[in-house]
PyMOL Python script that loads the backbone (N, CA, C, O; Angstrom):
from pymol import cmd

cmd.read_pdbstr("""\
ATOM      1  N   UNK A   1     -38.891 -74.205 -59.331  1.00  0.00           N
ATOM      2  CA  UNK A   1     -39.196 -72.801 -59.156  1.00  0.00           C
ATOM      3  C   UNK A   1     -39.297 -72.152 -60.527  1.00  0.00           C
ATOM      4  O   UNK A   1     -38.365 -72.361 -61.303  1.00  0.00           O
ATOM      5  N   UNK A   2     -40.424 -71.308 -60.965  1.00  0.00           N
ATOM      6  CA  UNK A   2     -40.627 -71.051 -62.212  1.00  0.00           C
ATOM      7  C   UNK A   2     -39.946 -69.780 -62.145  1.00  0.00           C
ATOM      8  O   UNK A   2     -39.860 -69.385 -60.982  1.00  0.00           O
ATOM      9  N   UNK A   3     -39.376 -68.924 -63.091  1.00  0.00           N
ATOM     10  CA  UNK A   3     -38.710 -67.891 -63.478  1.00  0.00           C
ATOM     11  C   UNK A   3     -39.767 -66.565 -63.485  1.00  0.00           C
ATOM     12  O   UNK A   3     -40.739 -66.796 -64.204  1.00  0.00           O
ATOM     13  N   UNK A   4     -39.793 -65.435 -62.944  1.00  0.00           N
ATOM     14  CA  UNK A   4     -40.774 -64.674 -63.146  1.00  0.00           C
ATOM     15  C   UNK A   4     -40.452 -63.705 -64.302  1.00  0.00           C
ATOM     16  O   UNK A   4     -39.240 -63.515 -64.204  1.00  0.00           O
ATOM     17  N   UNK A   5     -40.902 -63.029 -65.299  1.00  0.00           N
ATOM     18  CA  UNK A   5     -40.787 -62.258 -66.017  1.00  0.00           C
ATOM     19  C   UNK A   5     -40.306 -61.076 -65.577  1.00  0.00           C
ATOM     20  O   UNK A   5     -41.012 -60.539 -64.723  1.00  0.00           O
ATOM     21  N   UNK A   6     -39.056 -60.348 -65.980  1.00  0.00           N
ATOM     22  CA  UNK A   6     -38.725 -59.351 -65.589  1.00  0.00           C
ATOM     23  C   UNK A   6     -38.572 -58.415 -66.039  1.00  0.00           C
ATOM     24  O   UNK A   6     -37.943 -57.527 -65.464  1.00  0.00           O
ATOM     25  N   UNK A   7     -39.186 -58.250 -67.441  1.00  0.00           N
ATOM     26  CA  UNK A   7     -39.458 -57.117 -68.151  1.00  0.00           C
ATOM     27  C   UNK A   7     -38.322 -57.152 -69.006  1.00  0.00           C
ATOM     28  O   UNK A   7     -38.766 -56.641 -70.034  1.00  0.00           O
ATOM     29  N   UNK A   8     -37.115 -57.442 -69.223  1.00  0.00           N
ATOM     30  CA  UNK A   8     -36.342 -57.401 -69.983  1.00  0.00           C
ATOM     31  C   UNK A   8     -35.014 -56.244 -69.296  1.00  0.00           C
ATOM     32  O   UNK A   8     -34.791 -56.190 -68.087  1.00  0.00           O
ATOM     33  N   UNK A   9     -34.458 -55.625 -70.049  1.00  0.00           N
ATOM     34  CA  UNK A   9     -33.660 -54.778 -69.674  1.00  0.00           C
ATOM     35  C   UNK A   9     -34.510 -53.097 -69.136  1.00  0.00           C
ATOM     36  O   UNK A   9     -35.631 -52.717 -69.475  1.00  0.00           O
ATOM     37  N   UNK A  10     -33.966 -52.703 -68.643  1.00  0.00           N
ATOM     38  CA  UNK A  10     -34.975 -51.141 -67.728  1.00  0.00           C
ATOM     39  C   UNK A  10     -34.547 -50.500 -68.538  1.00  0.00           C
ATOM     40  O   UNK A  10     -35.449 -49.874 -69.094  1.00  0.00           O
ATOM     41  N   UNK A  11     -33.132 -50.205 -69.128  1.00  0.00           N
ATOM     42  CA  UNK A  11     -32.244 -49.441 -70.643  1.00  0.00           C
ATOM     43  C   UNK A  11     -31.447 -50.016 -71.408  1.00  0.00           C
ATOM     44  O   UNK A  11     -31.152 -51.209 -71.338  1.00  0.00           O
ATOM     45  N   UNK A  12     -31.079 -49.318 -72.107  1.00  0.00           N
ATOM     46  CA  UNK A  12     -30.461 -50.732 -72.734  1.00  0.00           C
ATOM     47  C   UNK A  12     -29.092 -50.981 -72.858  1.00  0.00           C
ATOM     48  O   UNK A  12     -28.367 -50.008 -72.650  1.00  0.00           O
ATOM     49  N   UNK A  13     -28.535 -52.084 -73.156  1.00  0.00           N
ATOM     50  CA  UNK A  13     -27.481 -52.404 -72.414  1.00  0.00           C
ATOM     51  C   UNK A  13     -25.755 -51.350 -72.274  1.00  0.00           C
ATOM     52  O   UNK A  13     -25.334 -50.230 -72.564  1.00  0.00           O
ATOM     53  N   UNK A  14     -25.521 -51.970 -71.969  1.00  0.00           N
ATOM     54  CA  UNK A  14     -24.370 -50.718 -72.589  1.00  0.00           C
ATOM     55  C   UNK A  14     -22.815 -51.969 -72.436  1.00  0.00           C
ATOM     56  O   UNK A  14     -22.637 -52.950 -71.714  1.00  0.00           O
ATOM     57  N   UNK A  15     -21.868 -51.238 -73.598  1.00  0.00           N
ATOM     58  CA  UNK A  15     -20.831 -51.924 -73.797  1.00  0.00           C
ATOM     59  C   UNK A  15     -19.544 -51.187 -73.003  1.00  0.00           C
ATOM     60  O   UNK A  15     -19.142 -50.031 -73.139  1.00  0.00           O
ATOM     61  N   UNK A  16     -19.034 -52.254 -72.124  1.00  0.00           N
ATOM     62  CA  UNK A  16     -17.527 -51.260 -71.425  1.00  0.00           C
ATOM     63  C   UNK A  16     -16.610 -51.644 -71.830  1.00  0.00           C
ATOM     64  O   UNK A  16     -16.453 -52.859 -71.953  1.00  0.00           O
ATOM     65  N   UNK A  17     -15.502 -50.601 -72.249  1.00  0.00           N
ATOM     66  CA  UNK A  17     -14.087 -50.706 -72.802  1.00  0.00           C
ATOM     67  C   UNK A  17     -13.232 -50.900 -71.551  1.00  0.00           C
ATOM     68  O   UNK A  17     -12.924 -49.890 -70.917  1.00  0.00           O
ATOM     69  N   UNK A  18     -12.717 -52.390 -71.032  1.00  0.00           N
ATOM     70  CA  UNK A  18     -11.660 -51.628 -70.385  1.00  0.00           C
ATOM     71  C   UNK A  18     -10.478 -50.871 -70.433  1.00  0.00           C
ATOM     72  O   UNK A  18      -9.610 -50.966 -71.301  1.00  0.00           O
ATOM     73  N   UNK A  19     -10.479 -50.022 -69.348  1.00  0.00           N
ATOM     74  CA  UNK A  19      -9.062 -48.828 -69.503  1.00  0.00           C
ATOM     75  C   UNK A  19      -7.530 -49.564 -70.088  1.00  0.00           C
ATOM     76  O   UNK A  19      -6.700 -48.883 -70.690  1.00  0.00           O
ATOM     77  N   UNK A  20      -7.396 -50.544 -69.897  1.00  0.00           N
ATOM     78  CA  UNK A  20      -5.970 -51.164 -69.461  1.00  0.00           C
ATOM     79  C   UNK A  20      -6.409 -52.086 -71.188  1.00  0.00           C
ATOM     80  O   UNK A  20      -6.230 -51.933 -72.397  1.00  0.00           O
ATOM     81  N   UNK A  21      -6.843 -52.721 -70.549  1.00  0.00           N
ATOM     82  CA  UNK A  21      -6.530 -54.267 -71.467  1.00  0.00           C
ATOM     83  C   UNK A  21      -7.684 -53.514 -73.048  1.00  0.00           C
ATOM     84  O   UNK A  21      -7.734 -53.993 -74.181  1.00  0.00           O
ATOM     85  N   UNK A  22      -8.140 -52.766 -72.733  1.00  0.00           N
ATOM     86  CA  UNK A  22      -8.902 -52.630 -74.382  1.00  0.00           C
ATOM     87  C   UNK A  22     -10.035 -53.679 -74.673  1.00  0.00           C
ATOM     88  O   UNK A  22     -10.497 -53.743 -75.812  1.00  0.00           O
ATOM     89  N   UNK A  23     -10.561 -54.623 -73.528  1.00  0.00           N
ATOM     90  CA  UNK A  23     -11.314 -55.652 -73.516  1.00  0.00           C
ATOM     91  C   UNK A  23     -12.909 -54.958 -73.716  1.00  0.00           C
ATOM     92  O   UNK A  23     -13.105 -54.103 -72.852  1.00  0.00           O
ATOM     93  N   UNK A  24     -13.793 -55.096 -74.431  1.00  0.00           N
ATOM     94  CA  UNK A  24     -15.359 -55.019 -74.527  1.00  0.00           C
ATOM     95  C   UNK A  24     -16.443 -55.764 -73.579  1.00  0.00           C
ATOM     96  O   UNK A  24     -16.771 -56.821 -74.118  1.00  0.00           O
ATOM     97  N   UNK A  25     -16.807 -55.652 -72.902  1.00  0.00           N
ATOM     98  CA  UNK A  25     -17.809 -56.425 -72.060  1.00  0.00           C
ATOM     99  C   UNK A  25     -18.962 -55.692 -72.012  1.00  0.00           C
ATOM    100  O   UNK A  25     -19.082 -54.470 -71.924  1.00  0.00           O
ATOM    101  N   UNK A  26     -20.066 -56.811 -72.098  1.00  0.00           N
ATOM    102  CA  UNK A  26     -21.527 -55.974 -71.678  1.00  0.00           C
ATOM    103  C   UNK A  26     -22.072 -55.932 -70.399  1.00  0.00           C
ATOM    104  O   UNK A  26     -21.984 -56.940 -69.698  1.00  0.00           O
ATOM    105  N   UNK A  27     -22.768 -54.666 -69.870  1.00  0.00           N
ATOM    106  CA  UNK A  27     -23.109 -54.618 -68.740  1.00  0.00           C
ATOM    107  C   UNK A  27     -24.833 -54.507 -68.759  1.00  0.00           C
ATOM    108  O   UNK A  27     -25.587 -53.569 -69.015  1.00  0.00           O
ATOM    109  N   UNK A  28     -24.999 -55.506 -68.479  1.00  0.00           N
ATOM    110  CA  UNK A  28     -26.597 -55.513 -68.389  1.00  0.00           C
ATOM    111  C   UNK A  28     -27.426 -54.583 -67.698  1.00  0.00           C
ATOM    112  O   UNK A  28     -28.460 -54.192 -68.240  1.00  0.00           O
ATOM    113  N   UNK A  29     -26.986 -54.049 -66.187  1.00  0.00           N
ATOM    114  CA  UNK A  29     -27.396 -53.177 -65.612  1.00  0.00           C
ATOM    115  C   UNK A  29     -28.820 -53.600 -65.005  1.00  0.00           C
ATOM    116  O   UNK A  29     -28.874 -54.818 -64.829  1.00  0.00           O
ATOM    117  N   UNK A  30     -29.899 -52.963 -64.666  1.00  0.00           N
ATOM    118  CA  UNK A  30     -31.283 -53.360 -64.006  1.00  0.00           C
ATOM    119  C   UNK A  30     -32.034 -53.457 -64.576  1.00  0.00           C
ATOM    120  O   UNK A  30     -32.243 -52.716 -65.536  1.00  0.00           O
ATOM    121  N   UNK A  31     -32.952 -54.654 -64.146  1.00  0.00           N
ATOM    122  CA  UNK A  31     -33.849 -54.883 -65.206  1.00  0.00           C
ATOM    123  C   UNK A  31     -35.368 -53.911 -64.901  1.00  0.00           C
ATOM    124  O   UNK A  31     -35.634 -53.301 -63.865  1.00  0.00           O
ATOM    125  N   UNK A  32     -36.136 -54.003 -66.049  1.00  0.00           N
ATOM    126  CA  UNK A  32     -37.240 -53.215 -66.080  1.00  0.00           C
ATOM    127  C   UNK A  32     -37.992 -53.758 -64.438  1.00  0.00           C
ATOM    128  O   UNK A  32     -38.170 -52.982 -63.498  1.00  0.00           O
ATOM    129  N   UNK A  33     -38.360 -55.321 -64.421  1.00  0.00           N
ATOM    130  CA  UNK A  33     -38.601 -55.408 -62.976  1.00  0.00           C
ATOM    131  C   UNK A  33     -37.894 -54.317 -61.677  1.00  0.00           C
ATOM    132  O   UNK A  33     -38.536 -53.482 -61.041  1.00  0.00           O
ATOM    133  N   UNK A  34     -36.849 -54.535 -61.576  1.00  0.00           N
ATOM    134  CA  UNK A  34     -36.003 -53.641 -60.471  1.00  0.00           C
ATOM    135  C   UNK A  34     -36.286 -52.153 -60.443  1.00  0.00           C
ATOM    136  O   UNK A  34     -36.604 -51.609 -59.385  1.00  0.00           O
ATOM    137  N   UNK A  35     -36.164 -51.390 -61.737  1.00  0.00           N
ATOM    138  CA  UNK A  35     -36.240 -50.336 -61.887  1.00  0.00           C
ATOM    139  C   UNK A  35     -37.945 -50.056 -61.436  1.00  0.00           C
ATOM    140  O   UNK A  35     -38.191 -49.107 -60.691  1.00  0.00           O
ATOM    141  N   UNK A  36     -38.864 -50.784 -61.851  1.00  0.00           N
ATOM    142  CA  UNK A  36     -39.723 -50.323 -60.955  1.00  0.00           C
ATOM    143  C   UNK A  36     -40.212 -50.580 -59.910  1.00  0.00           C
ATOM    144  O   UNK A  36     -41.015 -49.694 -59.618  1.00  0.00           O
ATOM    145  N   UNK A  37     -40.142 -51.533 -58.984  1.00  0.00           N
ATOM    146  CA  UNK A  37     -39.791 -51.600 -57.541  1.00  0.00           C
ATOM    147  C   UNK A  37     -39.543 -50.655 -57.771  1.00  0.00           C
ATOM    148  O   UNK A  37     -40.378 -49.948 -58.334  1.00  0.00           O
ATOM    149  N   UNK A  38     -38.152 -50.114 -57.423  1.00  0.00           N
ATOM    150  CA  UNK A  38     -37.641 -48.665 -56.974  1.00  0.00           C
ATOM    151  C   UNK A  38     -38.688 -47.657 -57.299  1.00  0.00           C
ATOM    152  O   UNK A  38     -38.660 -46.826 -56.390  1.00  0.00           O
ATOM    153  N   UNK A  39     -39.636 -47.334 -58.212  1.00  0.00           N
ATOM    154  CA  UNK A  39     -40.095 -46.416 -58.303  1.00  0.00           C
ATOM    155  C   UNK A  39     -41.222 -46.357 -57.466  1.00  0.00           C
ATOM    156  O   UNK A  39     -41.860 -45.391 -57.049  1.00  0.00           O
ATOM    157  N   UNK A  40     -41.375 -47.812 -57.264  1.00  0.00           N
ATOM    158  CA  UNK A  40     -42.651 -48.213 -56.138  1.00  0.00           C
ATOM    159  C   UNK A  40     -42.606 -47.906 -54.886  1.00  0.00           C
ATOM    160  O   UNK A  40     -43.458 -47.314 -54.225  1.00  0.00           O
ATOM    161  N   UNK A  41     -41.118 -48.512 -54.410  1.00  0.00           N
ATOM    162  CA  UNK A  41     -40.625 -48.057 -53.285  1.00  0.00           C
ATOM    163  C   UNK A  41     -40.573 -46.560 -52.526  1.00  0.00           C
ATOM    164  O   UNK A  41     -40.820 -46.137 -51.397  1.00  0.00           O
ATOM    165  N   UNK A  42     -40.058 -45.944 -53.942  1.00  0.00           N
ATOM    166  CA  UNK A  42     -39.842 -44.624 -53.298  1.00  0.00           C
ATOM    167  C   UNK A  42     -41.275 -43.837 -53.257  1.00  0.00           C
ATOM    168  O   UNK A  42     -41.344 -42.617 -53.112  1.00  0.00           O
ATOM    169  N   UNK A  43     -41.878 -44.292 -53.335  1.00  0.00           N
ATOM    170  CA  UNK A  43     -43.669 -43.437 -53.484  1.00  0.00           C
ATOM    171  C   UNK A  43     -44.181 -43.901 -51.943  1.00  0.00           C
ATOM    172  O   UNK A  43     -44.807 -43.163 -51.182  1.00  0.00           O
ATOM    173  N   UNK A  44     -43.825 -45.121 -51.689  1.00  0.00           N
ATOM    174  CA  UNK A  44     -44.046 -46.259 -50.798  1.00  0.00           C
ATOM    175  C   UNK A  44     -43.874 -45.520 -49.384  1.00  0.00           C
ATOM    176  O   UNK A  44     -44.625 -45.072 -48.518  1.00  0.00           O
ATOM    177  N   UNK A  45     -42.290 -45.641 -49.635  1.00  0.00           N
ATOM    178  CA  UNK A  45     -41.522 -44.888 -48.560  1.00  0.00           C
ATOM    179  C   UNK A  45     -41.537 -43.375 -48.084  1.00  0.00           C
ATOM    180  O   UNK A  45     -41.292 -42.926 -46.964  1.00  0.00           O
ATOM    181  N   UNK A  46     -41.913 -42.676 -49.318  1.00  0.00           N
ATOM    182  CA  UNK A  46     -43.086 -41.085 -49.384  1.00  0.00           C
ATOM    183  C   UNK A  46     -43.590 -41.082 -47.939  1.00  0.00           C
ATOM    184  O   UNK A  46     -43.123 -40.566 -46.924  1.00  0.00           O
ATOM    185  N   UNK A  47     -44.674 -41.809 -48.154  1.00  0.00           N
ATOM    186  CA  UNK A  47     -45.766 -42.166 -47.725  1.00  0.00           C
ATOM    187  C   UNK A  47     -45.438 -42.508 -46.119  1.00  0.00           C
ATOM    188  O   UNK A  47     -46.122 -42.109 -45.176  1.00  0.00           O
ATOM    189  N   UNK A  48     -44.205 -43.358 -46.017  1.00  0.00           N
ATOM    190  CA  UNK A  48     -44.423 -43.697 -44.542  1.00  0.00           C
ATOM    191  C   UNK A  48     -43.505 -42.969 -43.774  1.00  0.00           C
ATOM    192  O   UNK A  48     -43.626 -43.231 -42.577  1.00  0.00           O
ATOM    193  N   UNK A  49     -42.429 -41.959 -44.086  1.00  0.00           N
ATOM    194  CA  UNK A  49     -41.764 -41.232 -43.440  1.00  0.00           C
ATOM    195  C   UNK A  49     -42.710 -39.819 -43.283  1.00  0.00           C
ATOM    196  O   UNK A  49     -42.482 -39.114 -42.300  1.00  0.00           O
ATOM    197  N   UNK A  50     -43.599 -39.469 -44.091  1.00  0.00           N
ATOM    198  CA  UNK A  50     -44.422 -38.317 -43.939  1.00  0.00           C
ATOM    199  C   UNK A  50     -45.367 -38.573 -42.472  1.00  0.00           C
ATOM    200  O   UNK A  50     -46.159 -37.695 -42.130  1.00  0.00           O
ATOM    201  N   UNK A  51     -45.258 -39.444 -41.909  1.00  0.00           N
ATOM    202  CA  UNK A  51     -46.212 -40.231 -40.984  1.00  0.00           C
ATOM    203  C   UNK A  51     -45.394 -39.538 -39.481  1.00  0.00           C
ATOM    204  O   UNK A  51     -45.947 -39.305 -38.406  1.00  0.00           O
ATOM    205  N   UNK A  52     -43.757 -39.294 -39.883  1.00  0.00           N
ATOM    206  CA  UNK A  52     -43.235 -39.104 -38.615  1.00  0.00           C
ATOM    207  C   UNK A  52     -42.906 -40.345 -37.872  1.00  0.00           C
ATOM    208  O   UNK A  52     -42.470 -40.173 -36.733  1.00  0.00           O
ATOM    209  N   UNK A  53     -43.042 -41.677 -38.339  1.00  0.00           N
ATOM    210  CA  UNK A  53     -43.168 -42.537 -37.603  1.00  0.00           C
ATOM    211  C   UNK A  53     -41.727 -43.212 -37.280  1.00  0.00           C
ATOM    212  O   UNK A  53     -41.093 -42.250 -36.845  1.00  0.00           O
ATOM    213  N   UNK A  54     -40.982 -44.179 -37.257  1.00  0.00           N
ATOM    214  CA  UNK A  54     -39.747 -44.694 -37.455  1.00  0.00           C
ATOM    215  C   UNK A  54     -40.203 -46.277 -37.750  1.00  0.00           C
ATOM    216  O   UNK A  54     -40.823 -46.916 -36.901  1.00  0.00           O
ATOM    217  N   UNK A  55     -39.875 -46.770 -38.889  1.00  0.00           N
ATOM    218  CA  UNK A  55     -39.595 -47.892 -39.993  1.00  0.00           C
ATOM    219  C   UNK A  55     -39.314 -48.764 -39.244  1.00  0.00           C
ATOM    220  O   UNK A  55     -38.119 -48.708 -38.955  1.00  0.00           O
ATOM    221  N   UNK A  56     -40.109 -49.989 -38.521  1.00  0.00           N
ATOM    222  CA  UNK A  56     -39.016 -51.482 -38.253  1.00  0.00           C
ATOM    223  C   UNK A  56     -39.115 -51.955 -39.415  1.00  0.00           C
ATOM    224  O   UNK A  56     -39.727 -51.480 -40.371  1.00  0.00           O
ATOM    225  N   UNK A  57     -38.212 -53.376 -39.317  1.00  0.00           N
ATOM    226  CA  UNK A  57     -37.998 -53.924 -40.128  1.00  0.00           C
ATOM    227  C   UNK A  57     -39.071 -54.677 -40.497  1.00  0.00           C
ATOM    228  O   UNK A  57     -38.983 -54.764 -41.722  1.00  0.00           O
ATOM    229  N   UNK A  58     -40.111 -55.318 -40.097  1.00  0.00           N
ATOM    230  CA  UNK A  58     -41.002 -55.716 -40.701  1.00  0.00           C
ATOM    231  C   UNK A  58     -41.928 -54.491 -41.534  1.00  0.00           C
ATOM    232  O   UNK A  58     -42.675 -54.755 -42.476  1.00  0.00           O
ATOM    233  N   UNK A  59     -41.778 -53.548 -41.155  1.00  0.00           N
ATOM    234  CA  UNK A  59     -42.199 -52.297 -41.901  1.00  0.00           C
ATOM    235  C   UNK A  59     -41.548 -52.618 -43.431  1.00  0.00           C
ATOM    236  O   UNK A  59     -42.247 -53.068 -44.339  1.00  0.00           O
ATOM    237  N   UNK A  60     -40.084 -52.316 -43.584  1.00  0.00           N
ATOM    238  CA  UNK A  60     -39.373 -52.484 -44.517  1.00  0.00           C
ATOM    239  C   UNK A  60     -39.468 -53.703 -45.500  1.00  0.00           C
ATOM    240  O   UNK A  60     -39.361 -53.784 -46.724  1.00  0.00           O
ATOM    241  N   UNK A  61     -39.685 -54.527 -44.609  1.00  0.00           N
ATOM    242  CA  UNK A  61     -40.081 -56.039 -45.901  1.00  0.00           C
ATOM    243  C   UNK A  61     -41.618 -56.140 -46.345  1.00  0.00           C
ATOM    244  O   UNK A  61     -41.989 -56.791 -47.322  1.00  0.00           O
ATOM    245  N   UNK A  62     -42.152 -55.678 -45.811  1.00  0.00           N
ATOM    246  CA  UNK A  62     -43.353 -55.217 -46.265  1.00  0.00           C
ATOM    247  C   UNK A  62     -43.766 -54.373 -47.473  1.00  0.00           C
ATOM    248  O   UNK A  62     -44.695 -54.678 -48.222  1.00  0.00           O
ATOM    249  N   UNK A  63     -42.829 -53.046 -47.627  1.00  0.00           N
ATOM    250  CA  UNK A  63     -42.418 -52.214 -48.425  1.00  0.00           C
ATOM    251  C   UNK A  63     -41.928 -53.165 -49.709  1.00  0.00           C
ATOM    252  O   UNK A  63     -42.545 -53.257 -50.770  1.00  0.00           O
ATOM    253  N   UNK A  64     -41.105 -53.619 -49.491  1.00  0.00           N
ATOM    254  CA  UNK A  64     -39.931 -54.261 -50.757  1.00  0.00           C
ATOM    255  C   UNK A  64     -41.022 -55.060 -51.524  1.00  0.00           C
ATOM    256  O   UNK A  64     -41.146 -54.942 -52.743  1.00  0.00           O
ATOM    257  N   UNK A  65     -42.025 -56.100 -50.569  1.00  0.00           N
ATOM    258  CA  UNK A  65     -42.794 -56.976 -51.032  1.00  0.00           C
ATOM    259  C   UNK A  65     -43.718 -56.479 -52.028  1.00  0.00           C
ATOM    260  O   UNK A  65     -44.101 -56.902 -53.118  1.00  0.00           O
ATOM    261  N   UNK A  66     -44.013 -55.236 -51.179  1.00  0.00           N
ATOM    262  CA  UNK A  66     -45.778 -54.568 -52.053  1.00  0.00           C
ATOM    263  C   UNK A  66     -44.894 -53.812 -53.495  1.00  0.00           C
ATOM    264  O   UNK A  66     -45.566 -53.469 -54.468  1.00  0.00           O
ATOM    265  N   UNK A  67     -43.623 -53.646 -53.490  1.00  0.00           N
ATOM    266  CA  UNK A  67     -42.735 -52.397 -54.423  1.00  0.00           C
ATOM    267  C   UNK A  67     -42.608 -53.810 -55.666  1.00  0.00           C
ATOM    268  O   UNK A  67     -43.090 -53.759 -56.798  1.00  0.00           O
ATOM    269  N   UNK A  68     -41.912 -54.885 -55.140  1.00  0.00           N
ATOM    270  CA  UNK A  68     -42.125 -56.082 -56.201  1.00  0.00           C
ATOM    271  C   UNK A  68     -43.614 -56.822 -56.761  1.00  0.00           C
ATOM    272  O   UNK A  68     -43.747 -57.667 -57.646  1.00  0.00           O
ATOM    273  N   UNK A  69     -44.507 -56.265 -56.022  1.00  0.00           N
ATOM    274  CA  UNK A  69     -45.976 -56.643 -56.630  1.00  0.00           C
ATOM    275  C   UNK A  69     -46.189 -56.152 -57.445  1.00  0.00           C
ATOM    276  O   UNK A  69     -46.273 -56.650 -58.568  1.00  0.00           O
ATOM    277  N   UNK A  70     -46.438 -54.378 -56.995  1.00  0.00           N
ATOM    278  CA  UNK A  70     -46.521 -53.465 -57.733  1.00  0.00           C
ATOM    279  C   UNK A  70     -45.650 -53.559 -59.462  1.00  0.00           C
ATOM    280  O   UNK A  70     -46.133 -53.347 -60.575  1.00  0.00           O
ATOM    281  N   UNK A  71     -44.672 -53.835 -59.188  1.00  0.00           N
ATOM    282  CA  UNK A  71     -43.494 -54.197 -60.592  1.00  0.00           C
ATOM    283  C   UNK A  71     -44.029 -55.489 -61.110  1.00  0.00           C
ATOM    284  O   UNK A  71     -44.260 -55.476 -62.319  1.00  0.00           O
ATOM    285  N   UNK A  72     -44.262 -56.526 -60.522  1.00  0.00           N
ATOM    286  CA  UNK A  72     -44.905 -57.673 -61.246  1.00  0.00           C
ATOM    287  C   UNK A  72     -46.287 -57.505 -62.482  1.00  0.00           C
ATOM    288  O   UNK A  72     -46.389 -57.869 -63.654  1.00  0.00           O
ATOM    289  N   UNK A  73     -47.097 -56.866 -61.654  1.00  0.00           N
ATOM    290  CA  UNK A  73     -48.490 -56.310 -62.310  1.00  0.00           C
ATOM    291  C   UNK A  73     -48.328 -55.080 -63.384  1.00  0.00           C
ATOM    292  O   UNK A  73     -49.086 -54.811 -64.316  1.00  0.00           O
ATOM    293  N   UNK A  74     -47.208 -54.456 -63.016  1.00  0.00           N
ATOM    294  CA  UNK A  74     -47.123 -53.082 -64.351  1.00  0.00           C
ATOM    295  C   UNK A  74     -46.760 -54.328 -65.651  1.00  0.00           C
ATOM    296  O   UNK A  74     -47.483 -54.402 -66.644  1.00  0.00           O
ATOM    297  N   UNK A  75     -45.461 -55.317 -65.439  1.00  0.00           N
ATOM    298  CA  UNK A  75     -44.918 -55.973 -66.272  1.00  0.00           C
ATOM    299  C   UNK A  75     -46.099 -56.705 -67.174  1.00  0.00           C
ATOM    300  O   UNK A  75     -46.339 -56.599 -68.377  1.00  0.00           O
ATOM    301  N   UNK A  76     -46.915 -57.693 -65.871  1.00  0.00           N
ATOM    302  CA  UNK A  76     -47.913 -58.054 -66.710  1.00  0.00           C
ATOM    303  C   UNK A  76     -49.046 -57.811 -67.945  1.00  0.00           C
ATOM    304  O   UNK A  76     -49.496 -58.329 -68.967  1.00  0.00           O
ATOM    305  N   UNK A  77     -49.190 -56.327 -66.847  1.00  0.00           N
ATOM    306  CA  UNK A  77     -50.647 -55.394 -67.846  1.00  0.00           C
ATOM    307  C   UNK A  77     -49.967 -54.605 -68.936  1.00  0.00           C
ATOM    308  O   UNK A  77     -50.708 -54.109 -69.785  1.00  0.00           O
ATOM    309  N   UNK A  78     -48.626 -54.409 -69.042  1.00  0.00           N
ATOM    310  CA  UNK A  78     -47.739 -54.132 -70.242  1.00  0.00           C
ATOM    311  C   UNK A  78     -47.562 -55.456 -71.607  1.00  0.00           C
ATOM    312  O   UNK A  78     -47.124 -55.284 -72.745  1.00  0.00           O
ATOM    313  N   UNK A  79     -47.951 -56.425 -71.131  1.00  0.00           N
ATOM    314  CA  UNK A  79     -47.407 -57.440 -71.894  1.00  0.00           C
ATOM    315  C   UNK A  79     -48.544 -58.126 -72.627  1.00  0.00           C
ATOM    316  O   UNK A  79     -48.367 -59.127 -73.321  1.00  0.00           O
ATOM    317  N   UNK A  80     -49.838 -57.484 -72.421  1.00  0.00           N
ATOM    318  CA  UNK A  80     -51.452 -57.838 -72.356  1.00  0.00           C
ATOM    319  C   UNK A  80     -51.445 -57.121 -73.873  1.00  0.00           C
ATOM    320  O   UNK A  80     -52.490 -57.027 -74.516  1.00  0.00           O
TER     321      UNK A  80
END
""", "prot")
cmd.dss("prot")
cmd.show_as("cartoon", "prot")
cmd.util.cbc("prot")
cmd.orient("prot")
């Protein structure tokens, strides 16, 4: 299974102190892929609740699919 490009980090990373122990860890957080899905999604999902309609679930995986296309192809034509 080949690895898909995921744009790298969506912001950039950030370092957490814990409260107690004083320990540093990095939190990677979402990657540029994820972050736009979501932005795909929610335009997506705009779109099909304005309809009045009610969402099955094949509705919904449908959504997620076209929201990760959509994020695949920004990544690509960014990287051109």
């Amino acid at each position: 299974m080949s690895r898909r490009d995921n744009g790298g980090h969506a912001f950039p990373p950030a370092l957490v102190k814990h409260p107690h122990s004083g320990t540093i860890t990095g939190a990677s957080g979402m990657t540029r892929r994820e972050w736009l899905a979501g932005l795909a999604m929610q335009a997506m999902l705009t779109g099909a609740f304005s309809k009045n309609n009610p969402l099955e679930a094949a509705d919904l995986t449908s959504i997620c699919a076209g929201a990760y296309r959509f994020a695949d192809a920004m990544i690509a034509e960014g990287s051109k």
